[in-house]
C-alpha positions in Angstrom: 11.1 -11.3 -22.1 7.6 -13.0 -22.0 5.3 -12.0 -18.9 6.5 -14.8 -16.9 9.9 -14.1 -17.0 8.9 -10.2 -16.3 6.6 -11.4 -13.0 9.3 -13.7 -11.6 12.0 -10.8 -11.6 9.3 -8.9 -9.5 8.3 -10.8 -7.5 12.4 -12.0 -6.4 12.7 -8.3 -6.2 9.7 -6.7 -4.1 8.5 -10.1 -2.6 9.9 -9.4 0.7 8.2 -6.0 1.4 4.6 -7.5 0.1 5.2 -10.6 2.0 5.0 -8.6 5.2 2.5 -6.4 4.4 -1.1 -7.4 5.0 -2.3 -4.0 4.3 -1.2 -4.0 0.7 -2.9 -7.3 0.4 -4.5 -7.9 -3.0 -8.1 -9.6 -2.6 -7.5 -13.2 -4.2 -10.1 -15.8 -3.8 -7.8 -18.1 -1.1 -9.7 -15.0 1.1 -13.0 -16.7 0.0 -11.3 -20.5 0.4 -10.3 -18.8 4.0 -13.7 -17.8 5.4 -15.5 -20.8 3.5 -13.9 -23.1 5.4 -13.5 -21.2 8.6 -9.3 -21.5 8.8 -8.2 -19.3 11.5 -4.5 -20.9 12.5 -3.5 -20.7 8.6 -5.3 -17.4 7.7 -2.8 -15.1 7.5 0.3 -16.6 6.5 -2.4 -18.2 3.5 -3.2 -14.8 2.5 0.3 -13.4 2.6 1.8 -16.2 0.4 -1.4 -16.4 -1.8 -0.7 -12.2 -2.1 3.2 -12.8 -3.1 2.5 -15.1 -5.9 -1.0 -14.5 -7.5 -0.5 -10.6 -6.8 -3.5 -9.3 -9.7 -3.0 -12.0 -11.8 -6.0 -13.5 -12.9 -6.7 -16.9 -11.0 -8.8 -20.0 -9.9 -8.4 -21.7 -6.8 -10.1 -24.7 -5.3 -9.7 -26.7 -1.9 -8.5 -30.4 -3.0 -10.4 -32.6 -0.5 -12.2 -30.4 1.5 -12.4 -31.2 5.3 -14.7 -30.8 8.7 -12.7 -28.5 11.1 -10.0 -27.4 8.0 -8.1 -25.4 10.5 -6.8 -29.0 12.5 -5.3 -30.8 9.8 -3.2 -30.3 6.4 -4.9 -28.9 3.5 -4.0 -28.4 -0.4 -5.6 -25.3 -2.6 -5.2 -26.2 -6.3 -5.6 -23.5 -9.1 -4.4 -21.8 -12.0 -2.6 -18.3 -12.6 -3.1 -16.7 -15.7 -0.5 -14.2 -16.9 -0.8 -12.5 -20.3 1.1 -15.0 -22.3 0.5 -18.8 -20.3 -1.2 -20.0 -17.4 1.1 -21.4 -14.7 -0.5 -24.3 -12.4 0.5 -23.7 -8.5 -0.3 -26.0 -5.0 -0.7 -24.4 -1.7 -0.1 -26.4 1.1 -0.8 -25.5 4.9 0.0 -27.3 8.0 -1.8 -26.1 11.5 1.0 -26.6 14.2 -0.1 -27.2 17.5 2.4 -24.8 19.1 -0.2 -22.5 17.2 1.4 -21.3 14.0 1.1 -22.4 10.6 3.6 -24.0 7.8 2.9 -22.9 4.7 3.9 -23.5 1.0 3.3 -22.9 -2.7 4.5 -24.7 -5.8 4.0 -23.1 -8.9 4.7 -25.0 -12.3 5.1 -23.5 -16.0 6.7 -23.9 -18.9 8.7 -21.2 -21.0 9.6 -21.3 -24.7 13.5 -20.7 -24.0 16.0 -23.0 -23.3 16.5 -23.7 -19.5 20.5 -21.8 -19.8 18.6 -18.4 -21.0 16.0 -18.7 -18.0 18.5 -19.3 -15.3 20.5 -16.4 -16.9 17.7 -13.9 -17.4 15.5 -14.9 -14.4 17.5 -17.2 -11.4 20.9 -15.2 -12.2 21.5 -14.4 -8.8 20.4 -18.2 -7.2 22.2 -20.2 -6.2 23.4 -22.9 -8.0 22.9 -26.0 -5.6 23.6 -28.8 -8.2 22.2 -31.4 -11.2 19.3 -33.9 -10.7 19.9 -35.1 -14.1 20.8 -34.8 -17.5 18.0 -32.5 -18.0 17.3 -30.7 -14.6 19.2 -28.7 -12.0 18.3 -27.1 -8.8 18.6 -23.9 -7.2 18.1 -22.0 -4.0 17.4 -18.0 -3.7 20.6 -16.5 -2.0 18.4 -14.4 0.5 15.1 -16.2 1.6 16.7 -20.0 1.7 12.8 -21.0 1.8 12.6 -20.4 -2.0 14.1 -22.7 -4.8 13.7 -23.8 -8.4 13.9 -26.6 -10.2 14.8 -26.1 -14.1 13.8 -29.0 -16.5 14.7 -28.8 -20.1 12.0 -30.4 -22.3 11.1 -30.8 -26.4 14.8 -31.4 -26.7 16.3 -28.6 -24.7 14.5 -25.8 -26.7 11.7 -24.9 -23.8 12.3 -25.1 -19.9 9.8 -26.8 -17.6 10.6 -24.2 -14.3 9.1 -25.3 -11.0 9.0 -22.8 -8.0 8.8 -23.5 -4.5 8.6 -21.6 -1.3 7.9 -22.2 2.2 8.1 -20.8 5.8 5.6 -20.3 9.0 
């Protein structure tokens, strides 16, 4: 099982615990993107979610369109995750609120060199299966945290899977 496959197990298994822990927080640049640009309302729940997904991972993030008084409006961070074996290409987006909390959401994007049948098996066995949004791809939801869900794409003829994570929440 490539190292992928290995950090999406662990992170649908221990995601929860690290998700509320701030103090276990793993220094990843969106803390840098954070204070650059001064983001209060969105600092925290930024951190957290940037923490559940990048973890140590090697990474590079960047603000897309960078914005006077960040904090106010929507806002996308672009970058790269490199695990040992591929690099996976993930969007944050976060929302200020003006009841004074923050939406939040990643998409992370990577392909795996097994067919889109083995991944679900090895890696989404216990989603839900919501249904097909095409010949090729099919959609799923996590069981637990309904704010999580997967889209699996089969590609070079059905012998690698195009997987695309989401997840949201305030």
């Amino acid at each position: 099982m490539n190292n992928i496959v290995r950090h999406l197990l662990s992170t649908v298994i221990i995601a929860p615990s690290i998700f509320l822990s701030l103090q276990a927080q793993a220094e990843t640049s969106m803390s840098i993107i954070v204070e650059e640009h001064d983001i209060q309302q969105c600092k925290l729940p930024l951190l957290s979610i940037a923490d559940e997904l990048i973890g140590k991972n090697s990474h590079r993030l960047h603000v897309d369109q960078p914005k006077h008084h960040a904090d106010k409006y929507p806002f996308t961070v672009v970058g790269v995750i490199s695990y040992n074996d591929q690099d996976a290409q993930v969007v944050f987006n976060a929302s200020p609120m003006v009841n004074g909390e923050c939406e939040v959401s990643y998409q992370e994007v990577f392909a795996l060199p097994e067919t889109c049948l083995a991944v679900r098996e090895q890696v989404f066995k216990k989603w839900e299966y919501v249904g097909k949004l095409s010949d090729d791809s099919f959609f799923l939801r996590h069981k637990e945290r309904l704010t999580k869900n997967a889209t699996l794409t089969s590609i070079k003829s059905g012998s690698e899977c195009l997987v695309t994570r989401r997840h949201s929440g305030i």
